[in-house]
N, C-alpha and C positions, 0 to 999 in steps of 0.2 A: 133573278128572283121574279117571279109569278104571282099574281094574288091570285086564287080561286074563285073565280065567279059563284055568286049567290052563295058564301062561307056563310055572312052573316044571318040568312034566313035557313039554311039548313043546320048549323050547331049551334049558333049565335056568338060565332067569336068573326074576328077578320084573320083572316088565315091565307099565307103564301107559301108558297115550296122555294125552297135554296138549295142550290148546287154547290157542294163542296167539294175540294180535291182533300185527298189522305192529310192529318194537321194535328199536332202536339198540343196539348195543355199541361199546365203546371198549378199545382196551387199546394193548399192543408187536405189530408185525408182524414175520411173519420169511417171504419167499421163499423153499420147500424146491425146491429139483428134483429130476427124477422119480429115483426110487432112492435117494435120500438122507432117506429116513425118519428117519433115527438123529440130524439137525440137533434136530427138534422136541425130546426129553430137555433137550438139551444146549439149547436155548432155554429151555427151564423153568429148568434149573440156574441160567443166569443171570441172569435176571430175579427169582430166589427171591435168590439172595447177594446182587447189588451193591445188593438193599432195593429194586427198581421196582414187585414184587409187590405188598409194604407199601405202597406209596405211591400206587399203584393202588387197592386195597382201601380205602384212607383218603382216597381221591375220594366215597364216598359215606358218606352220615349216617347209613345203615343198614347190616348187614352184608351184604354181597353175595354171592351165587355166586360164584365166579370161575370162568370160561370159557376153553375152549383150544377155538378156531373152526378146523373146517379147510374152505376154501373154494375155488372157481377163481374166478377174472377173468383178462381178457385181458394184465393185466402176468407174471401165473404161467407162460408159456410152456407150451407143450404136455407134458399130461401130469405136471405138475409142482402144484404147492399153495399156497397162501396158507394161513399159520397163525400164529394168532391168541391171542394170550394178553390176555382183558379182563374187563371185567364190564358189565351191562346198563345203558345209558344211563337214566335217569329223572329223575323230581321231585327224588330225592334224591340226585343225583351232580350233580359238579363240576369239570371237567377243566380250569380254567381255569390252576390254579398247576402243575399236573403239564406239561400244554402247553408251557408255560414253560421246562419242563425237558428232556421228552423229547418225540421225536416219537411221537406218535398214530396210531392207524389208527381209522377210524369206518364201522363198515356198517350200512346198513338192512335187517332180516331180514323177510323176508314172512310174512303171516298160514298158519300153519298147524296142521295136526296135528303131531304132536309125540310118535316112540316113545321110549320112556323106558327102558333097560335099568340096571337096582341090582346093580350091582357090588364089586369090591373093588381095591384098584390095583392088587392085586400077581396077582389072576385076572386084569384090561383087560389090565397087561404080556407076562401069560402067554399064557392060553386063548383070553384071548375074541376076538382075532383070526383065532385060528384055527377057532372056531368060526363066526367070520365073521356080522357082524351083520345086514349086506345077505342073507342067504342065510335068516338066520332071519328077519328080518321078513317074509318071502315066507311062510314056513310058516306065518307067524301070520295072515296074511289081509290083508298091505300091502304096498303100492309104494313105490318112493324117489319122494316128490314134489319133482321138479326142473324145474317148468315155466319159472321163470328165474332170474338170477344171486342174486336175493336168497331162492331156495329152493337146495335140493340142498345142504345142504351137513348139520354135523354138528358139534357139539359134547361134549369132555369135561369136563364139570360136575363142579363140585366145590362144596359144599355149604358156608354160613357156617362151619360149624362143622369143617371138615375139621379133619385134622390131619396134617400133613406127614410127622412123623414116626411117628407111627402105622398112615399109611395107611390110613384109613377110609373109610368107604363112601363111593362115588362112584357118578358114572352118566355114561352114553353116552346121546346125544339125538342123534336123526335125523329130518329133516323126510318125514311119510310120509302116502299118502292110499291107502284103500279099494280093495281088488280090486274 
């Protein structure tokens, strides 16, 4: 991982590039359609109360990220999202008793670069849409790498150690390659 020199005086976030190899996720799915942004919240809300989040989290024997994937495939309908509340498949998850209970979604993400924006929830909710992340990575010297369905897509990371009620540092990860 990389931090980019002078991120914070050119977009004003702290931004690094991470190298991934090809890697599974698993969590709850939810079909937004297009203009219905405001589903996704209210997807978190419930999967944090009825305890799915806990229970997802305690799929693995370490402590995990936890991931909100926002994604297309052909079941999302035009212009519409697949969004993704999971954590990353590994040697040390186990989705065998969760299965059990709730239905799964499982995607394979492609090998990539990986821009990293350090954040805060309550700036992601606010600004930094509107400062628009697609439009800064350009100024930074990268492309949206979307060559297929297992790139192009974008993740809000939330760190082992988040804290819900707090609100602490997070990040925005988007799959991106070299001007």
């Amino acid at each position: 991982m990389e931090y980019l020199e002078h991120s914070e005086e050119i977009v004003g976030y702290k931004v690094c590039i991470m190298q991934k190899p090809a890697f599974k996720v698993t969590g709850y799915t939810l079909l937004v359609p297009p203009q219905l942004d405001e589903m996704i919240p209210q997807f978190w809300s419930q999967v944090t109360n009825d305890g799915r989040l806990e229970l997802l989290k305690n799929a693995s024997s370490t402590r995990p990220w936890v991931l909100g994937l926002g994604s297309w495939d052909p079941e999302c309908g035009k212009k519409g999202q697949r969004y993704t509340i999971c954590i990353e498949a590994t040697e040390y998850t186990d989705f065998t008793s969760l299965a059990a209970k709730h239905p799964l979604f499982t995607k394979e993400i492609g090998a990539s670069d990986w821009m990293c924006f350090q954040t805060a929830q309550q700036v992601y909710e606010g600004r930094f849409w509107k400062d628009d992340p697609y439009r800064m990575m350009k100024k930074l010297g990268y492309l949206f790498h979307a060559s297929d369905l297992s790139l192009g897509l974008h993740f809000d990371a939330y760190p082992p150690d988040y804290d819900l009620v707090h609100h602490s540092a997070m990040e925005f990860w988007l799959t991106v390659r070299k001007k």
